[in-house]
Structure formats: C-alpha cells, structure tokens
C-alpha positions as CSV (number, residue, x, y, z in Angstrom):
1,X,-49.2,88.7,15.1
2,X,-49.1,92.3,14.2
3,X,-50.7,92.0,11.1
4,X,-53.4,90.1,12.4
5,X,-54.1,92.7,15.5
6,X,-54.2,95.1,12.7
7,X,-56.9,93.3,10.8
8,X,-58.7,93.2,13.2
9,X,-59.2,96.5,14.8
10,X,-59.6,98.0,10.7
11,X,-62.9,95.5,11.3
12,X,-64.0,96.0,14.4
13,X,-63.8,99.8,14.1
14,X,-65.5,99.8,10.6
15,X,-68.3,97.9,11.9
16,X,-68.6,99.9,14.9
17,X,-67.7,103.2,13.6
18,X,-70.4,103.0,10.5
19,X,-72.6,100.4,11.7
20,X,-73.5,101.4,14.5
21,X,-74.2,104.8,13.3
22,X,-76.2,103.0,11.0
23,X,-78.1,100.8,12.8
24,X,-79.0,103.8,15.2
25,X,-80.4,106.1,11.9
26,X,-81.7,103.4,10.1
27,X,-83.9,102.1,12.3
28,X,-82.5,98.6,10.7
29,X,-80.3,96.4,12.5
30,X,-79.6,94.4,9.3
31,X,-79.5,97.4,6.7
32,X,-76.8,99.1,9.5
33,X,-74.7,96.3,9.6
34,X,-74.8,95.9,5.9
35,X,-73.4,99.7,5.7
36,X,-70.6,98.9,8.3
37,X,-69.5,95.5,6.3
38,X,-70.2,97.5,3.2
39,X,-67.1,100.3,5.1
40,X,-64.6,97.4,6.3
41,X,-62.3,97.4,2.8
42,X,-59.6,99.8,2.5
43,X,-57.9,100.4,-0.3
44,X,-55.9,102.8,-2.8
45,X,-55.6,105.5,-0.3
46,X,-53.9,103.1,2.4
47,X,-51.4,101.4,-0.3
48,X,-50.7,105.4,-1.3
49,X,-49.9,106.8,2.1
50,X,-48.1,104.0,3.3
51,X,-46.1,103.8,0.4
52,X,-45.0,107.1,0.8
53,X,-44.5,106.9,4.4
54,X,-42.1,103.3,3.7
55,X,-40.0,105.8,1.0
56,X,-39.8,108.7,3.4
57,X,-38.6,106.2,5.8
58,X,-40.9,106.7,8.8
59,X,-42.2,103.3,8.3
60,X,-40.6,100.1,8.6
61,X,-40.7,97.3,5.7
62,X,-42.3,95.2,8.7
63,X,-45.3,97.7,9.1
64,X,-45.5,98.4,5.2
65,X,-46.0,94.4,4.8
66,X,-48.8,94.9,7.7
67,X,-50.7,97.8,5.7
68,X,-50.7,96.2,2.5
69,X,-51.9,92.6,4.4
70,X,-54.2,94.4,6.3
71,X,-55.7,96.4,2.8
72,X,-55.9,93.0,0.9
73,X,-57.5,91.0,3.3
74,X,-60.4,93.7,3.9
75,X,-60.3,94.4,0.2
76,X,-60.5,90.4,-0.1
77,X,-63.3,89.5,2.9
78,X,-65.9,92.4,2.1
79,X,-67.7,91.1,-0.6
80,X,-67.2,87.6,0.8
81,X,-69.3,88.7,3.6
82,X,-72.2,90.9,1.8
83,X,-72.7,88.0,0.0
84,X,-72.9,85.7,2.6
85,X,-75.3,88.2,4.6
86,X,-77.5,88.4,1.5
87,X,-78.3,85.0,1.0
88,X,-79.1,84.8,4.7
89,X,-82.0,87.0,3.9
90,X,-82.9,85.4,0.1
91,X,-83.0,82.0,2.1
92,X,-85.7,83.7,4.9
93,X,-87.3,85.2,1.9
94,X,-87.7,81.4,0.4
C-alpha cells in the first residue's frame, strides 16, 4: 500500500510540478505534458541517497524496498508512456 501511495505522488508531482510549468511556457498542452512524463523517472540519485540513509539507519528496510520500487517503476513506465503519447500523434498525423 505504501509503495504504491508512493508511486503515485513521484507521478502526480512530476507531471504537475514540470508539466504544468510547461504547458503554461510552452504555449503547448501536448509538448508540456511530454516534458512532465519526460520528468516522472527517478533514478541513480534516489537508489544513492536512500542507500545511504538504509546504512546510516534512519531508514527502515520497509521504506528502502519502497524507494527502490518506487525508482524502478518510474524508471520502467516513462518511456512506456512517451511512446505511447507519440504514436497518438504519428496516428493523427496519418
């Protein structure tokens, strides 16, 4: 449950934090949601910190295992989704 509570405010404030942003300097609704997709993957520097917050021993092994879930399934669902928002616009094109 934790884990997926996680997931999904890493999304939500990616999208809103960048896209929207975006999306307001752009001009684009698309291109700006594009860029907050583009933002939702975390990676190396989440593993690094949490790793050295589970040795230091202010986090649990429970919320480690939620950082390193959370940082794969961003890393994972990214390009899924750019992919699938790009063929949206390659099938209008057609």
């Amino acid at each position: 449950m934790l884990s997926a509570v996680v997931i999904a405010i890493a999304i939500s404030t990616k999208l809103l934090g960048c896209g929207l942003p975006s999306i307001l300097f752009l001009k684009n609704k698309t291109a700006g949601m594009r860029v907050g997709i583009g933002m939702i993957s975390r990676g190396e520097v989440g593993l690094i910190v949490a790793g050295v917050g589970l040795s230091s021993g202010v986090l649990t092994g429970d919320v480690y295992t939620t950082i390193v879930l959370m940082v794969a399934v961003t890393t994972i669902i990214t390009p899924i989704w750019l992919k699938m928002d790009y063929r949206k616009e390659v099938a209008k094109i057609e």
